[in-house]
DRENFILUM-374630 format. One record per residue: residue number from 0; residue in one letter; chain; x, y, z of N, C-alpha, C in turn. Coordinates in nm, 3 decimals, padded with zeros to 5 digits. Each point is the difference from the previous one (the first is absolute). Example, Ala and Ser with C-alpha at 12.3 -4.5 7.8 and 13.67 -1.06 7.14 Angstrom:
BEGIN
(pt 0; A; A; (01.319; -00.569; 00.780); (-00.089; 00.119; 00.000); (00.090; 00.120; 00.000))
(pt 1; S; A; (-00.035; 00.105; -00.072); (00.082; 00.119; 00.006); (-00.077; 00.109; 00.073))
//
This chain:
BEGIN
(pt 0; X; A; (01.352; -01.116; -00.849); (-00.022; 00.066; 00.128); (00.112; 00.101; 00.023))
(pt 1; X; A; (-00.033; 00.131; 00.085); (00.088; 00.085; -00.044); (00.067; -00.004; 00.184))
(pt 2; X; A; (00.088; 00.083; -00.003); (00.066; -00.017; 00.160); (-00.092; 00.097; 00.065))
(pt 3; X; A; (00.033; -00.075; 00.082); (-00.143; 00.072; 00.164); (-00.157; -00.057; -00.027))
(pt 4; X; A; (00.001; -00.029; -00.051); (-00.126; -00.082; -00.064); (00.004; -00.165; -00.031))
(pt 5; X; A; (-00.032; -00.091; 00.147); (00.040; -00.125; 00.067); (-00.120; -00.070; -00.079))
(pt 6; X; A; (00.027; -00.113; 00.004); (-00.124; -00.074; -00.065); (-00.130; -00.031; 00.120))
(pt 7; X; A; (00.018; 00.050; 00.105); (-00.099; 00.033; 00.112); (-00.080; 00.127; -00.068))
(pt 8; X; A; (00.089; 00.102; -00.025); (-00.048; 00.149; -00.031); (-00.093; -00.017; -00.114))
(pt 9; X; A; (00.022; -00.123; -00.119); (-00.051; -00.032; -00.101); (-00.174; -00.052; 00.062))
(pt 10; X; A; (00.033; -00.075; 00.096); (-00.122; -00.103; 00.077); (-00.090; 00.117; 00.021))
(pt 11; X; A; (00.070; 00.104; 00.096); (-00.104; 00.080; 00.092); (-00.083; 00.082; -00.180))
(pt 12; X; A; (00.125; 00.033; -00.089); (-00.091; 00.121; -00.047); (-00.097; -00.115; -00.069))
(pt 13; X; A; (-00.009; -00.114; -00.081); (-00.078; -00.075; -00.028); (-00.114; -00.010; 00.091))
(pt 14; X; A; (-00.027; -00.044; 00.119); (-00.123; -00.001; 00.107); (-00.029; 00.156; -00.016))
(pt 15; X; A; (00.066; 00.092; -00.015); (-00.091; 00.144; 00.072); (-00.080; 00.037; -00.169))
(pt 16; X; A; (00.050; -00.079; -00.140); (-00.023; 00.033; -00.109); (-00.187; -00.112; 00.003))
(pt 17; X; A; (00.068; -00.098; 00.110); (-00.177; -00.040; -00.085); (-00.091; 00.015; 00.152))
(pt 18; X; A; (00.091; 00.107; 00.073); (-00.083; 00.068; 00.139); (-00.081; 00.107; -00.109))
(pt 19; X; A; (00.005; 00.062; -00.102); (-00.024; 00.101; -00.070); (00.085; 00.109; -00.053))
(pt 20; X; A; (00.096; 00.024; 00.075); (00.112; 00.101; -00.029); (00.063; -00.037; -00.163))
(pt 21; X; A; (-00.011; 00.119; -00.051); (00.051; -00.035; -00.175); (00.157; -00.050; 00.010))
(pt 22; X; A; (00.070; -00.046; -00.105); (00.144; -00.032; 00.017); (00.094; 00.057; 00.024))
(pt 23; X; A; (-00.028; 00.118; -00.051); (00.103; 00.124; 00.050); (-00.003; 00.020; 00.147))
(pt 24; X; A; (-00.088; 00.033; 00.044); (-00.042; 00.069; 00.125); (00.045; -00.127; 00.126))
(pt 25; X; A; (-00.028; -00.151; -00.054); (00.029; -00.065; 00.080); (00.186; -00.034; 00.035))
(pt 26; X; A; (00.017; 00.007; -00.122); (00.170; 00.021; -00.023); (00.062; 00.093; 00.064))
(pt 27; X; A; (-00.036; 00.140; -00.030); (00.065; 00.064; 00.054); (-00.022; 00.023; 00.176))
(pt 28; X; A; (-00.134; -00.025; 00.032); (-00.002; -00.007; 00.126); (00.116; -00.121; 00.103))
(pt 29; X; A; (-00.026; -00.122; -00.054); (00.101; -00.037; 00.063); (00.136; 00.025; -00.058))
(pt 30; X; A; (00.088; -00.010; -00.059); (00.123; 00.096; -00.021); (00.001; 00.147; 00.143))
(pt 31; X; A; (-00.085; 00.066; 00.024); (-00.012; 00.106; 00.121); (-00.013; -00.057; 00.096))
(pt 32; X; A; (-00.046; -00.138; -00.015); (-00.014; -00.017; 00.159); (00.100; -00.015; 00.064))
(pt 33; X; A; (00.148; -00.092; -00.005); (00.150; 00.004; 00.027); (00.059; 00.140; 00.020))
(pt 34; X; A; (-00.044; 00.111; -00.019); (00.050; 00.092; -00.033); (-00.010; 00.144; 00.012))
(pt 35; X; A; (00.103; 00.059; 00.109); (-00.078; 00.155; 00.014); (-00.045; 00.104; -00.075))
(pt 36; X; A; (00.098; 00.043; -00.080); (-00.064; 00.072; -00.141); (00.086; -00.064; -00.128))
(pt 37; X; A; (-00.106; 00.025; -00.106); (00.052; -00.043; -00.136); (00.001; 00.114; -00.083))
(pt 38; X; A; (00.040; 00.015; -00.095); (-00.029; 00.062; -00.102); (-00.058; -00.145; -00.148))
(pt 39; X; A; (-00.106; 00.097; -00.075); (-00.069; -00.039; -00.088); (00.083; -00.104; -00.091))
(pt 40; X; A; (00.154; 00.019; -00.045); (00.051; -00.028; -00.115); (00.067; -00.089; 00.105))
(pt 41; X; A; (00.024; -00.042; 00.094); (00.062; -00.121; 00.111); (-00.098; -00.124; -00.034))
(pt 42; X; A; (-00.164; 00.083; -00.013); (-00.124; -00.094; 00.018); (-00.001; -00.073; -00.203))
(pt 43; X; A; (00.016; 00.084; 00.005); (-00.003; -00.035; -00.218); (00.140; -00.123; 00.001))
(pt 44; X; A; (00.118; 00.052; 00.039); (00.097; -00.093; 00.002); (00.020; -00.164; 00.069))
(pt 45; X; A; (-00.095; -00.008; 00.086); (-00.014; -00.087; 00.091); (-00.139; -00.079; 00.010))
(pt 46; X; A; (-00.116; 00.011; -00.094); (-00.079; -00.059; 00.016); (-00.070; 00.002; -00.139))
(pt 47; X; A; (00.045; 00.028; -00.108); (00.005; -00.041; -00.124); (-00.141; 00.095; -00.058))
(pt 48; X; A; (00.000; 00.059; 00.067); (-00.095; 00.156; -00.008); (00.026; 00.117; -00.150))
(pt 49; X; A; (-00.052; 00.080; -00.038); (00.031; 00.094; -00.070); (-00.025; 00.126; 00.050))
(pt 50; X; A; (00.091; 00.051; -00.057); (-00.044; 00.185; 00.077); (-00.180; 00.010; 00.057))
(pt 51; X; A; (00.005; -00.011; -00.138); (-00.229; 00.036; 00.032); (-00.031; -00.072; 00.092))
(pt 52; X; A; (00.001; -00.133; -00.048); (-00.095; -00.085; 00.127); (00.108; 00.045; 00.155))
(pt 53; X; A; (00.084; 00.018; 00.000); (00.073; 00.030; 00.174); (-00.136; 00.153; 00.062))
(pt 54; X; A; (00.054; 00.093; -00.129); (-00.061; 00.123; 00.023); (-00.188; -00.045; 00.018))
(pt 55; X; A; (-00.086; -00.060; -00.041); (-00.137; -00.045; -00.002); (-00.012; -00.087; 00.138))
(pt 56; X; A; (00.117; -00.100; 00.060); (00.018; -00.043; 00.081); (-00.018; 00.104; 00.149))
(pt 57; X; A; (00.122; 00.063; -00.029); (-00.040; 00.147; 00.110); (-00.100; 00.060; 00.017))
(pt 58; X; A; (-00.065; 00.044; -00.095); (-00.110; 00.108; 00.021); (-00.083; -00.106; 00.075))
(pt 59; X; A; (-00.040; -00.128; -00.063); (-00.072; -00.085; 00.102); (00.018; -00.007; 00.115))
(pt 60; X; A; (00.143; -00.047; 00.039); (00.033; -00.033; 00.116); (-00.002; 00.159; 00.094))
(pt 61; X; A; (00.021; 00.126; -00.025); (-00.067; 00.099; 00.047); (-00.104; 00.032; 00.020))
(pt 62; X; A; (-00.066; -00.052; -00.091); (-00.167; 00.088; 00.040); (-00.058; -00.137; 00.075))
(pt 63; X; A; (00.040; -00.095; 00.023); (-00.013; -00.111; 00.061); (00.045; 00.079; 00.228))
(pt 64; X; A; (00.113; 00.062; -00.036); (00.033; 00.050; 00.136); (00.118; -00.077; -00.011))
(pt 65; X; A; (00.039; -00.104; -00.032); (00.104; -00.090; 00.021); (00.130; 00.018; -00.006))
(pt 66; X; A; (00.026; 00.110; -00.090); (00.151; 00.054; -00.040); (00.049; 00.154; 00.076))
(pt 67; X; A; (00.052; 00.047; 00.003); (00.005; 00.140; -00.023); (00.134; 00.038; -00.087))
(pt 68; X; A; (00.022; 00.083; -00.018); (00.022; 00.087; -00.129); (00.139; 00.133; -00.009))
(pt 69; X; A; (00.070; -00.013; 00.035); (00.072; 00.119; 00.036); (00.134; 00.043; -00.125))
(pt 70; X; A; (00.026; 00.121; -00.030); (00.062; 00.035; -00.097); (00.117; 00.026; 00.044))
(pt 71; X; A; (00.112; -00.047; -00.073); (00.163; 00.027; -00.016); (00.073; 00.058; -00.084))
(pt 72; X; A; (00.088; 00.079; 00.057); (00.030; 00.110; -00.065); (00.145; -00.052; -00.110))
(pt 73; X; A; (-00.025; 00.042; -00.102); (00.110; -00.008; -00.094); (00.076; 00.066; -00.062))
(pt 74; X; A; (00.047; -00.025; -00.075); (00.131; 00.099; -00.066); (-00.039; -00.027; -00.102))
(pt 75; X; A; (00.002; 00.140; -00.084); (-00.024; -00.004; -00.173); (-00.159; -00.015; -00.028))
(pt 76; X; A; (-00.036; -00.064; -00.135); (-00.125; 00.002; -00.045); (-00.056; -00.170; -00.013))
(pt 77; X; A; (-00.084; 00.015; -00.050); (-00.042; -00.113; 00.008); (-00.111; -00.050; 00.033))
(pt 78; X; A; (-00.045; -00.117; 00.033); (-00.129; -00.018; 00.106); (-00.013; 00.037; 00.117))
(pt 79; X; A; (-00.080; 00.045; 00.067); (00.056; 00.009; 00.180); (-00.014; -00.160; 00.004))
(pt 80; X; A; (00.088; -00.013; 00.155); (-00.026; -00.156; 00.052); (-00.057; 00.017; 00.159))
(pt 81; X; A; (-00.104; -00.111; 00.014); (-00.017; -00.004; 00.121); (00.010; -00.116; 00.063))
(pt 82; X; A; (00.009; 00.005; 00.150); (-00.001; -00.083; 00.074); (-00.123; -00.081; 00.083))
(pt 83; X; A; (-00.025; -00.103; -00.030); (-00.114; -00.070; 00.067); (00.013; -00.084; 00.151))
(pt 84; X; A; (-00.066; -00.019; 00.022); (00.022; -00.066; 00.151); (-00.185; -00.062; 00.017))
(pt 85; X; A; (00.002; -00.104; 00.076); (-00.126; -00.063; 00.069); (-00.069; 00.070; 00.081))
(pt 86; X; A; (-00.102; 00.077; -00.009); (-00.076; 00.061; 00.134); (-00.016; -00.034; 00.069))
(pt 87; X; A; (-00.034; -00.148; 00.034); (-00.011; -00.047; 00.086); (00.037; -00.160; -00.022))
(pt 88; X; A; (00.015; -00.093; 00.192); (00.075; -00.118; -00.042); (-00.079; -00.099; -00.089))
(pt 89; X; A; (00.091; -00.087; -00.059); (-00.084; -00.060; -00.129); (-00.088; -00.139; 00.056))
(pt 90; X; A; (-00.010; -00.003; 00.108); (-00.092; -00.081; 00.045); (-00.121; 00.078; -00.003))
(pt 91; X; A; (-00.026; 00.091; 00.084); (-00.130; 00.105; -00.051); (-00.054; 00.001; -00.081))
(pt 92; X; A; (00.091; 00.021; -00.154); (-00.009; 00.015; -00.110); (-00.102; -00.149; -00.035))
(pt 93; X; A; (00.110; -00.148; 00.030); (-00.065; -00.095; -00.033); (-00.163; 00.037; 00.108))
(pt 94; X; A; (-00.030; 00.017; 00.087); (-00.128; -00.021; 00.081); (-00.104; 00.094; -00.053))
(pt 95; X; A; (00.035; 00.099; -00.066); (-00.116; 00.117; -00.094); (-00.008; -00.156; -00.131))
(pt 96; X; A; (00.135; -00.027; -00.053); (-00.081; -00.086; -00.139); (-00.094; -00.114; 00.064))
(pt 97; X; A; (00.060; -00.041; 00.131); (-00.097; -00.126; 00.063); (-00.173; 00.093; 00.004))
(pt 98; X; A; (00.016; 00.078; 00.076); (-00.116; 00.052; -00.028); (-00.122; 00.040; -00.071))
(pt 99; X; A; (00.098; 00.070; -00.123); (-00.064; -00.001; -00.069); (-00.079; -00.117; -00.086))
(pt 100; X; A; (00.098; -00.111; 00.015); (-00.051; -00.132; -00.075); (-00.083; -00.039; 00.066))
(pt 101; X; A; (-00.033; 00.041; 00.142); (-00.132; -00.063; 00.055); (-00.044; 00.010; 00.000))
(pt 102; X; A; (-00.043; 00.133; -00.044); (-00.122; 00.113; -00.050); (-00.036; -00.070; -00.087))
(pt 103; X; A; (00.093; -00.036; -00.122); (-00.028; -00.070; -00.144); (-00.117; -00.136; 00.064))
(pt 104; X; A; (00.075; -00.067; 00.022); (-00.083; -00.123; 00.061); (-00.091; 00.043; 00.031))
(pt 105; X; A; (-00.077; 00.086; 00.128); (-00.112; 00.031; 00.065); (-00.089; 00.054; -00.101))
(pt 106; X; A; (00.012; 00.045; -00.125); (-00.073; 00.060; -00.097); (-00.015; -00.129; -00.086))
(pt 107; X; A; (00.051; -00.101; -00.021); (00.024; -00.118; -00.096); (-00.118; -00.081; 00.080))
(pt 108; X; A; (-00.007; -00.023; 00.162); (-00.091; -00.074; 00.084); (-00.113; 00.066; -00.024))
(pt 109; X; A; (-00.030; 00.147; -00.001); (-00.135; 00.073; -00.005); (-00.039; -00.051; -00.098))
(pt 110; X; A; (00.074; 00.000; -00.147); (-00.051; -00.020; -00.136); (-00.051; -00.159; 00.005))
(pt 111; X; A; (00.073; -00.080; 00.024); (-00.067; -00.155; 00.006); (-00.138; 00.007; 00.077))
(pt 112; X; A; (00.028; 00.059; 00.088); (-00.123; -00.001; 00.117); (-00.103; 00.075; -00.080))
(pt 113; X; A; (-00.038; 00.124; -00.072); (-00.066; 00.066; -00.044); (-00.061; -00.135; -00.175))
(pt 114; X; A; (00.084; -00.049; -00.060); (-00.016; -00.051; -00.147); (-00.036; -00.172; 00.067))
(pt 115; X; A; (00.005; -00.054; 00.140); (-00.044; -00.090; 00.060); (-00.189; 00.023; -00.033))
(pt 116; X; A; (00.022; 00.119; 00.074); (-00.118; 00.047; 00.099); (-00.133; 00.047; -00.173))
(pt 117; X; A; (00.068; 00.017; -00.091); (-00.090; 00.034; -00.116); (00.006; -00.110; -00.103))
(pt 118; X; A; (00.074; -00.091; 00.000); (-00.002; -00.153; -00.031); (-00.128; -00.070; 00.025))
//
């Protein structure tokens, strides 16, 4: 276990991994949640991540709405680096995945009800 990453932090990303969220995405989300902005290589160092999956992590967690995205300015060459932050509070966040899982269910009840009903 790496520092900043509690064996709670381990619990939550485990539940949000078999909520559906892939491992990355669930990792790095909580690691952000403690936290006003990160940078990417904070998230690789701290949650046993690799460059790619952090970077595959983001684009999700963006086009999701969940993150936003902002660029920092550096000296010299290199990669640019940016700064991430939570769009919004991470309870929200949890109540869209509640949601969405209920959707899941309500389509899981139609299907029994429908493969009942042709039984």
């Amino acid at each position: 276990m790496k520092e900043g990453f509690t064996k709670e932090d381990e619990k939550l990303a485990e539940v949000l991994q078999r909520a559906g969220l892939p491992r990355n995405v669930a990792r790095t989300l909580v690691y952000m949640k403690k936290r006003d902005e990160v940078k990417s290589i904070e998230i690789e160092k701290n949650t046993d991540l690799r460059q790619p999956e952090v970077s595959i992590a983001m684009k999700y967690l963006r086009e999701k709405g969940w993150i936003t995205k902002r660029d920092i300015k550096k000296e010299g060459k290199g990669r640019p680096v940016h700064g991430y932050r939570l769009a919004k509070p991470f309870p929200k966040i949890i109540a869209e995945i509640e949601k969405d899982l209920e959707g899941e269910i309500k389509k899981i009840e139609k299907l029994i009800k429908e493969l009942e009903s042709l039984a």
